[in-house]
LUMMI-916828 format. One record per residue (C-alpha): residue number from 1; residue in one letter; y, z, x. Coordinates in steps of 0.5 Angstrom, whole numbers, plus 500, padded with zeros to 3 digits. Layout:
# LUMMI-916828
NUM | A | Y | Z | X
...
This chain:
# LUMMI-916828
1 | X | 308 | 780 | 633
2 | X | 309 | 786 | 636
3 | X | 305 | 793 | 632
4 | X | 311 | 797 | 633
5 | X | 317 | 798 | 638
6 | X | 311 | 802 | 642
7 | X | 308 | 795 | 645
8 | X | 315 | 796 | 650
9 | X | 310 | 801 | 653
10 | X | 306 | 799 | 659
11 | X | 309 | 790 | 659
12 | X | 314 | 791 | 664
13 | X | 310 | 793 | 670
14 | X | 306 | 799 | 668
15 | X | 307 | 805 | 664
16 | X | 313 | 809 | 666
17 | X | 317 | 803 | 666
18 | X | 315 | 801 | 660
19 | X | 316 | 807 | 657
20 | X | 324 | 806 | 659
21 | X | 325 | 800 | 657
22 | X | 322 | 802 | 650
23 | X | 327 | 807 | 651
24 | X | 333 | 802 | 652
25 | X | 331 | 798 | 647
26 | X | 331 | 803 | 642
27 | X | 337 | 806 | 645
28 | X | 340 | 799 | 644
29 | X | 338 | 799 | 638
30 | X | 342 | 804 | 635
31 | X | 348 | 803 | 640
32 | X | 348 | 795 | 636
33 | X | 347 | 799 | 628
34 | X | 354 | 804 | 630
35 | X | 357 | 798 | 633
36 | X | 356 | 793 | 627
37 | X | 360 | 799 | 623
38 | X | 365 | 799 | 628
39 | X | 367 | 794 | 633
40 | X | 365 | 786 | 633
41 | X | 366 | 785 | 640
42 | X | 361 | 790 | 642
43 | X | 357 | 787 | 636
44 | X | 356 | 781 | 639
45 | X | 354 | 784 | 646
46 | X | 349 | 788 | 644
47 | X | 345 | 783 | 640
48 | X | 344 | 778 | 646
49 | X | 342 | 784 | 650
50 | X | 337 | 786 | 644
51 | X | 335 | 780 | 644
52 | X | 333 | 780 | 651
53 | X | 330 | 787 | 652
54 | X | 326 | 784 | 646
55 | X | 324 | 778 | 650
56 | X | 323 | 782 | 657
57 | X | 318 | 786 | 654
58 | X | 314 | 781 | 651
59 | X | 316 | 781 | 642
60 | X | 315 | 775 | 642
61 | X | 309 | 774 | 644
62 | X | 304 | 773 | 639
63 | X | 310 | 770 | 633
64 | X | 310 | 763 | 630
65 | X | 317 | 761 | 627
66 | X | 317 | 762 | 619
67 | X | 320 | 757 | 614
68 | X | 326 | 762 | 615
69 | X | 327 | 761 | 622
70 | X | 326 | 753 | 621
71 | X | 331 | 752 | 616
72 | X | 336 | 756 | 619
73 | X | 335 | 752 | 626
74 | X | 335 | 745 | 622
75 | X | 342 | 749 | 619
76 | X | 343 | 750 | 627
77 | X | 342 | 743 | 629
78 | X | 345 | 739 | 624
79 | X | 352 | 741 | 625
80 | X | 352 | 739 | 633
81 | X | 352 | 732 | 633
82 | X | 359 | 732 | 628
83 | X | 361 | 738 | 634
84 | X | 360 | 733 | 640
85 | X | 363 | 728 | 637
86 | X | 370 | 732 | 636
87 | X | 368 | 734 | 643
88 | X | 376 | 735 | 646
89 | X | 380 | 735 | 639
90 | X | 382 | 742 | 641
91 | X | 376 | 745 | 637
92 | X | 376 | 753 | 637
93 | X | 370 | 756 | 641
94 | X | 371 | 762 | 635
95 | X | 369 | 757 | 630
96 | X | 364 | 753 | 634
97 | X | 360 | 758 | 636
98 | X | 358 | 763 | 629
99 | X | 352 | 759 | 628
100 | X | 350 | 763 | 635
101 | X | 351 | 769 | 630
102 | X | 344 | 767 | 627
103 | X | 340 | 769 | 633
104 | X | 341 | 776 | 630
105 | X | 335 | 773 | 625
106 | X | 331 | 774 | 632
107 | X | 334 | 782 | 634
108 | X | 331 | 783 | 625
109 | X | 325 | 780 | 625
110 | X | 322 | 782 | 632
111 | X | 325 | 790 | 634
112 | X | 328 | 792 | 626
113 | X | 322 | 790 | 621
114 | X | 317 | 792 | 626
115 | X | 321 | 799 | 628
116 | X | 317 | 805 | 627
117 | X | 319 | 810 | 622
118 | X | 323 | 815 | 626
119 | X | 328 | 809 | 630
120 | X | 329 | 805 | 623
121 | X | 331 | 812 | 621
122 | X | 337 | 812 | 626
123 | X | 338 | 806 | 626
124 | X | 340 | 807 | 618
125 | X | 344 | 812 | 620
126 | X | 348 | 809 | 625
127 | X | 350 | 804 | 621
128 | X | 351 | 808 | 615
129 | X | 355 | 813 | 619
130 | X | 358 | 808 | 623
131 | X | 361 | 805 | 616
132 | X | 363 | 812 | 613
133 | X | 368 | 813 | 619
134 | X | 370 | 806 | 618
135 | X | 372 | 808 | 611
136 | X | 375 | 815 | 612
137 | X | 380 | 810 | 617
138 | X | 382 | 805 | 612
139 | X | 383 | 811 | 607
140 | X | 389 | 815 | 613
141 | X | 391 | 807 | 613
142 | X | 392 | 806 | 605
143 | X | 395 | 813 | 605
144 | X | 400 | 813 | 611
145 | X | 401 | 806 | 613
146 | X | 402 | 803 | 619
147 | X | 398 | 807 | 626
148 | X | 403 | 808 | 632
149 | X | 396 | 805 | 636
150 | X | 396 | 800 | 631
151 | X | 398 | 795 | 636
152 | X | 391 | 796 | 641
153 | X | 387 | 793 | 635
154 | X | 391 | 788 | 633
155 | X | 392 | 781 | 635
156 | X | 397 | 779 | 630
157 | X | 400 | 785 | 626
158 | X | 402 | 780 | 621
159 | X | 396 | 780 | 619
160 | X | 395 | 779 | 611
161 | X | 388 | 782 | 611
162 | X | 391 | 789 | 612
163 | X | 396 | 789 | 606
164 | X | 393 | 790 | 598
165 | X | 394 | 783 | 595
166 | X | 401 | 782 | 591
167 | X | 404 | 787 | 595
168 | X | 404 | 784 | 603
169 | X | 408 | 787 | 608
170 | X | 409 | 792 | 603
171 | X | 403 | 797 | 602
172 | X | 397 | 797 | 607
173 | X | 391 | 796 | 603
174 | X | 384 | 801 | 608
175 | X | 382 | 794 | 613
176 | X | 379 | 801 | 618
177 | X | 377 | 800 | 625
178 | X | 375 | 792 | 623
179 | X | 384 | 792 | 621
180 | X | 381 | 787 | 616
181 | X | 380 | 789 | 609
182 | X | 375 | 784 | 606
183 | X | 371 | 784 | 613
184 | X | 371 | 793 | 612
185 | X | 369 | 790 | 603
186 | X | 363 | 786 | 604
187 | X | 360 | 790 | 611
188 | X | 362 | 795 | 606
189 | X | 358 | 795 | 601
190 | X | 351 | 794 | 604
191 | X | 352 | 801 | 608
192 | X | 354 | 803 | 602
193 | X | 347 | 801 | 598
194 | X | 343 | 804 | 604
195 | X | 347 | 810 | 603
196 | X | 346 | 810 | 595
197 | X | 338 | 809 | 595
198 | X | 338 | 814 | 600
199 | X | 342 | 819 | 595
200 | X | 338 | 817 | 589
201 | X | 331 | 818 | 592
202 | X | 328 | 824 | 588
203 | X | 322 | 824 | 594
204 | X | 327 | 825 | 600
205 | X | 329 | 832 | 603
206 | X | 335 | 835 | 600
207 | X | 340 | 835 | 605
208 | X | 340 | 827 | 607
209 | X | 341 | 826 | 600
210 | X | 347 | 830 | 600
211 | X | 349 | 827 | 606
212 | X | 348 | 820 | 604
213 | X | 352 | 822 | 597
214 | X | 357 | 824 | 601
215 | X | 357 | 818 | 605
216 | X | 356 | 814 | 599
217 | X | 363 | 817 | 596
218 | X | 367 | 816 | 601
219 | X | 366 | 809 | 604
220 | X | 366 | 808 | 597
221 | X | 372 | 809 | 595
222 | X | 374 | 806 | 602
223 | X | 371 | 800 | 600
224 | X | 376 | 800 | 593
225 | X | 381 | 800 | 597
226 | X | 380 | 794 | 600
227 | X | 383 | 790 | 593
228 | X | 376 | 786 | 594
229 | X | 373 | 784 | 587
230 | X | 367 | 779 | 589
231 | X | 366 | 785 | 594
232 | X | 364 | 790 | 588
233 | X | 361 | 784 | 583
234 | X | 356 | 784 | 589
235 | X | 355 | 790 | 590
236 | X | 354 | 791 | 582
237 | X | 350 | 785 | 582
238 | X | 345 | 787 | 589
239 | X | 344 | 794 | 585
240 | X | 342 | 790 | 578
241 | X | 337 | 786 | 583
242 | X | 334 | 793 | 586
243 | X | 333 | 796 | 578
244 | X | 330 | 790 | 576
245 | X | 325 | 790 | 582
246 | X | 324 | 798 | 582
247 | X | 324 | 799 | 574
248 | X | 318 | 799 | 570
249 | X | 322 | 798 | 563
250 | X | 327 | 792 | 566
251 | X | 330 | 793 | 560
252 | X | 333 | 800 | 561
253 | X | 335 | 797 | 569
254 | X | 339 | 792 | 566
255 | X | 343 | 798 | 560
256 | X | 345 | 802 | 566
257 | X | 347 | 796 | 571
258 | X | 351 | 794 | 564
259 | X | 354 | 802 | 563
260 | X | 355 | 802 | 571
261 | X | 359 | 795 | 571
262 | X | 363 | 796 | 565
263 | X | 366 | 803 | 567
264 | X | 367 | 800 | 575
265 | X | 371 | 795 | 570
266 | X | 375 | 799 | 565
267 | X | 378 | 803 | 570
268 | X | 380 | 798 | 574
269 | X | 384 | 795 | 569
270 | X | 387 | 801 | 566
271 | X | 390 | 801 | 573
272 | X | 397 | 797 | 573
273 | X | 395 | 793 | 578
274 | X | 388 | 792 | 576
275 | X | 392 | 789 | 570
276 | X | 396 | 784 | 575
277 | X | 390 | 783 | 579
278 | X | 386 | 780 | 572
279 | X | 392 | 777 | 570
280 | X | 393 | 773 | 576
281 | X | 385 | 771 | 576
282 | X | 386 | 764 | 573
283 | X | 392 | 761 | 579
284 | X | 386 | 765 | 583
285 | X | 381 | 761 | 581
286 | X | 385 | 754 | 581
287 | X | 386 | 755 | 588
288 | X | 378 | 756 | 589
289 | X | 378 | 750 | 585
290 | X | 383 | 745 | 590
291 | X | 379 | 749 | 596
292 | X | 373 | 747 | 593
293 | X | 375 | 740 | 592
294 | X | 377 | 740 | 600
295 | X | 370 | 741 | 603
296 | X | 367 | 736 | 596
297 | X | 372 | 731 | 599
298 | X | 369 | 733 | 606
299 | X | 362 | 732 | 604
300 | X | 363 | 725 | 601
301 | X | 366 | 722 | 607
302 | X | 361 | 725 | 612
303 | X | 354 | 726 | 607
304 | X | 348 | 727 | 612
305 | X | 350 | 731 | 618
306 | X | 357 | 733 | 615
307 | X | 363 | 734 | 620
308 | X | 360 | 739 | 625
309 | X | 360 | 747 | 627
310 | X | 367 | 750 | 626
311 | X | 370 | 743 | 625
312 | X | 372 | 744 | 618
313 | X | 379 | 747 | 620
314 | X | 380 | 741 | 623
315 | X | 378 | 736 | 618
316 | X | 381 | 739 | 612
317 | X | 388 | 737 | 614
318 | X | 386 | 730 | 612
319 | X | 384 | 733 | 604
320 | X | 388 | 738 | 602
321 | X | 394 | 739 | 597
322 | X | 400 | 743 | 596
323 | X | 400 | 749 | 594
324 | X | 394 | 750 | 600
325 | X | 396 | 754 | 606
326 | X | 395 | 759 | 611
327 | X | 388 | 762 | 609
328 | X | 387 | 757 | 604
329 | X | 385 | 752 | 610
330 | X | 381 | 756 | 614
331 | X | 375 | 755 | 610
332 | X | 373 | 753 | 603
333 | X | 372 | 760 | 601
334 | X | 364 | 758 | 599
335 | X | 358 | 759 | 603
336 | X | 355 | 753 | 600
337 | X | 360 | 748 | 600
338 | X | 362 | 750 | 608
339 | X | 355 | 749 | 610
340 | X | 355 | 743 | 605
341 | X | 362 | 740 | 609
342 | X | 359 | 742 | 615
343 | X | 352 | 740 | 617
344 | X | 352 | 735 | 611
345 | X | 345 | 734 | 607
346 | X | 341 | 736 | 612
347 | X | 344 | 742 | 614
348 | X | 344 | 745 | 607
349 | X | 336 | 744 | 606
350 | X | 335 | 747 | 612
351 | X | 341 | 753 | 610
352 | X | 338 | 753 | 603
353 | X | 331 | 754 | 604
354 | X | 332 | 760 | 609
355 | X | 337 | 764 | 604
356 | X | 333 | 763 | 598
357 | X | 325 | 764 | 603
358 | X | 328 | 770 | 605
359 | X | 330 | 773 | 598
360 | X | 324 | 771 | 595
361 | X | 321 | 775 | 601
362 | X | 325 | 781 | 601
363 | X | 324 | 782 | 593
364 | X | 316 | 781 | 594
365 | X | 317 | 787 | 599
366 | X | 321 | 791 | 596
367 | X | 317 | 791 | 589
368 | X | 310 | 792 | 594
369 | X | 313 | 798 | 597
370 | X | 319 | 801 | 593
371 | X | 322 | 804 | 600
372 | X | 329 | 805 | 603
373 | X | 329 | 799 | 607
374 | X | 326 | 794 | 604
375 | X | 331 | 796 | 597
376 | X | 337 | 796 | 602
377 | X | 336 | 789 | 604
378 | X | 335 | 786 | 599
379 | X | 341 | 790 | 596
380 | X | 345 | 787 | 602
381 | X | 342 | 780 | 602
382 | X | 344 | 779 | 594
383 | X | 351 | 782 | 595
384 | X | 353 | 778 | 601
385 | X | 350 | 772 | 597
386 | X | 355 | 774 | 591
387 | X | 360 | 774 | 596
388 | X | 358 | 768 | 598
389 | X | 360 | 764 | 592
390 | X | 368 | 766 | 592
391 | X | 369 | 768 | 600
392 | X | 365 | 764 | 606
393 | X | 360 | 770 | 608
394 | X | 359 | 768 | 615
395 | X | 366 | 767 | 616
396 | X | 366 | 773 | 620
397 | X | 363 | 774 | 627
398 | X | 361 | 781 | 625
399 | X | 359 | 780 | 617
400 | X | 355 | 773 | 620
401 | X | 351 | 778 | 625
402 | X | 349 | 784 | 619
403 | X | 347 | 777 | 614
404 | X | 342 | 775 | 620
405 | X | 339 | 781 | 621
406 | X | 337 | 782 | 614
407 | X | 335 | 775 | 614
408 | X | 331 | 777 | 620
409 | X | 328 | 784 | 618
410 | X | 326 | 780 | 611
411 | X | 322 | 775 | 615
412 | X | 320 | 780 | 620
413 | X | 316 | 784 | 614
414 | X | 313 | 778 | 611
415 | X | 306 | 780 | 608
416 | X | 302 | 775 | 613
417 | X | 306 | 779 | 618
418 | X | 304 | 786 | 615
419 | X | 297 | 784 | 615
420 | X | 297 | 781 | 622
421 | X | 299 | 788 | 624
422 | X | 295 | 791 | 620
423 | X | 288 | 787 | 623
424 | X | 291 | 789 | 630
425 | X | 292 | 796 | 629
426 | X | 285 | 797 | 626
427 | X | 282 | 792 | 632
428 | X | 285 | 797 | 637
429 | X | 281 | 803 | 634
């Protein structure tokens, strides 16, 4: 593992040439933090090319994969012989290729963990502004409807993700530059995290504290108006896991997690359609139900390797019931039953492993440094994992690329790493 982004420096050839492509790395870097907040496309773009300027300058010289990364390739692995198999049986190259969003585990673990203090602060605030634009977007598209450009963003303007629920067609809920309501929610609420540890820090200086509580306020309100609940729940849930890591008195962390729910709960449902949305919980939960019997079927007839990578759309065809249609198609709406259905048993001891290593990882780093970032991502990994239960997470190409590189950063900041970066530094003195 590279001590630092500085390694870029004197590996390529000397050391002006090195102190330029550390340059571009970084640049890169913070290009790929606004992007994720922004646009998908470029997203994915800048990853690859994070990924090789990281490699092209030696950061992974030194690195041993960790049972993070292993499960995740065992993941990986398991799903490609169901995706040769229906090789030919018009295959999306959208779905079979989301498990390559996994290398933006490599982009965390070998550029973000170890980044110096000044570059991971950019990058906090080109993702956290990128997202506080993108919802002050989706706040114009709640208020004013339909955009006369609206037509260069969108493929399909009958897009159901850019209306509120119930109300398709009708009233456009805040989607933002991403024109998808739940994939602006669940990036959403992991800038919206980051920006509330920064606010509430007591040790920070007064204006980014003023300016993350600003942030915070609107991209909240942005992510309200997506009319996505589980993406709320999680970040209720993620903000309960930072409490009861930081707080010496836990019982005082789950009182005010407790205060904090049941506000955010009674407002809604003094709202009219906060009172329809709960009315309508149970059909809600009964379409879960037929979905989540789909992907159980899937499994049992295709147990070990499961039925391959984004083959999933295909196959549900041959298990689904009325009333499911439309969305209700695309994928189970459960992170584990989709890994379950796709890559079998193999897949999800694999996928399995890697989520709750890397959780266990980030808790023990939060509680050792009680710092912004590693609080922010453990924030992030426990609210996508709550989203994980009603919605497949990494659904979404670029709510897929933001879960990795937590993943990453988690694995990249483990306390045999630190020390080992540690031992480095000190040798070299």
């Amino acid at each position: 593992m590279p001590q630092n982004i500085g390694i870029l420096r004197g590996r390529m050839g000397g050391p002006d040439t090195g102190g330029r492509l550390a340059a571009l790395h970084a640049g890169a870097l913070v290009a790929l933090a606004a992007f994720l907040g922004l646009f998908e496309g470029p997203a994915q773009i800048l990853t690859v090319a994070c990924l090789l300027l990281a490699l092209g300058a030696g950061a992974a010289r030194g690195w041993r994969p960790d049972v993070i990364t292993l499960g995740v390739l065992l993941w990986g692995l398991a799903g490609i012989p169901g995706l040769i198999i229906m090789r030919g049986h018009g295959l999306s190259s959208g779905e079979t290729t989301k498990p390559l969003m996994a290398l933006a585990l490599l982009v965390g673990a070998w550029s973000v963990a170890p980044a110096p203090a000044r570059l991971q602060h950019r990058l906090a605030w080109a993702f956290g502004g990128a997202l506080v634009l993108n919802g002050i977007y989706g706040l114009v598209q709640w208020k004013v409807g339909a955009l006369p450009w609206d037509h260069l963003f969108l493929k399909n303007p009958e897009n159901a993700q850019l209306y509120i629920p119930g109300r398709v067609f009708h009233e456009r809920a805040a989607s933002g530059l991403f024109y998808n309501r739940l994939r602006l929610a669940h990036v959403g609420v992991v800038a919206l995290g980051l920006l509330g540890l920064v606010a509430f820090r007591g040790d920070a200086p007064r204006r980014p504290r003023v300016f993350a509580a600003v942030g915070a306020a609107l991209l909240t309100a942005a992510v309200v108006l997506t009319y996505a609940r589980t993406a709320m729940l999680g970040l209720v849930v993620g903000v309960a896991a930072v409490l009861l890591v930081r707080a010496g008195r836990r019982s005082r962390a789950l009182v005010w997690v407790a205060l904090t729910g049941a506000l955010a709960g009674g407002t809604f449902l003094l709202t009219e359609y906060g009172r329809r949305r709960f009315a309508d919980l149970l059909p809600d939960l009964e379409l879960r139900r037929a979905m989540f019997e789909c992907a159980v079927g899937m499994f049992e007839d295709h147990p070990v390797l499961g039925v391959g990578h984004g083959v999933y759309r295909l196959a549900v065809d041959a298990y689904a019931r009325p009333p499911l249609a439309g969305v209700h198609l695309t994928s189970p709406h459960n992170q584990w039953l989709q890994v379950l259905a796709e890559t079998g048993l193999v897949g999800a001891l694999g996928f399995t492993v890697a989520w709750g290593a890397a959780l266990v990882a980030a808790v023990r780093a939060a509680r050792r440094t009680r710092a912004v970032r590693e609080e922010a991502v453990l924030l992030g990994l426990v609210a996508l994992s709550v989203v994980g239960l009603f919605h497949t997470t990494l659904h979404h190409a670029g709510v897929a690329l933001v879960y990795w590189t937590l993943v990453g950063v988690a694995s990249g900041a483990t306390p045999r790493r630190e020390i080992g970066r540690w031992r480095s530094e000190n040798q070299a003195r």
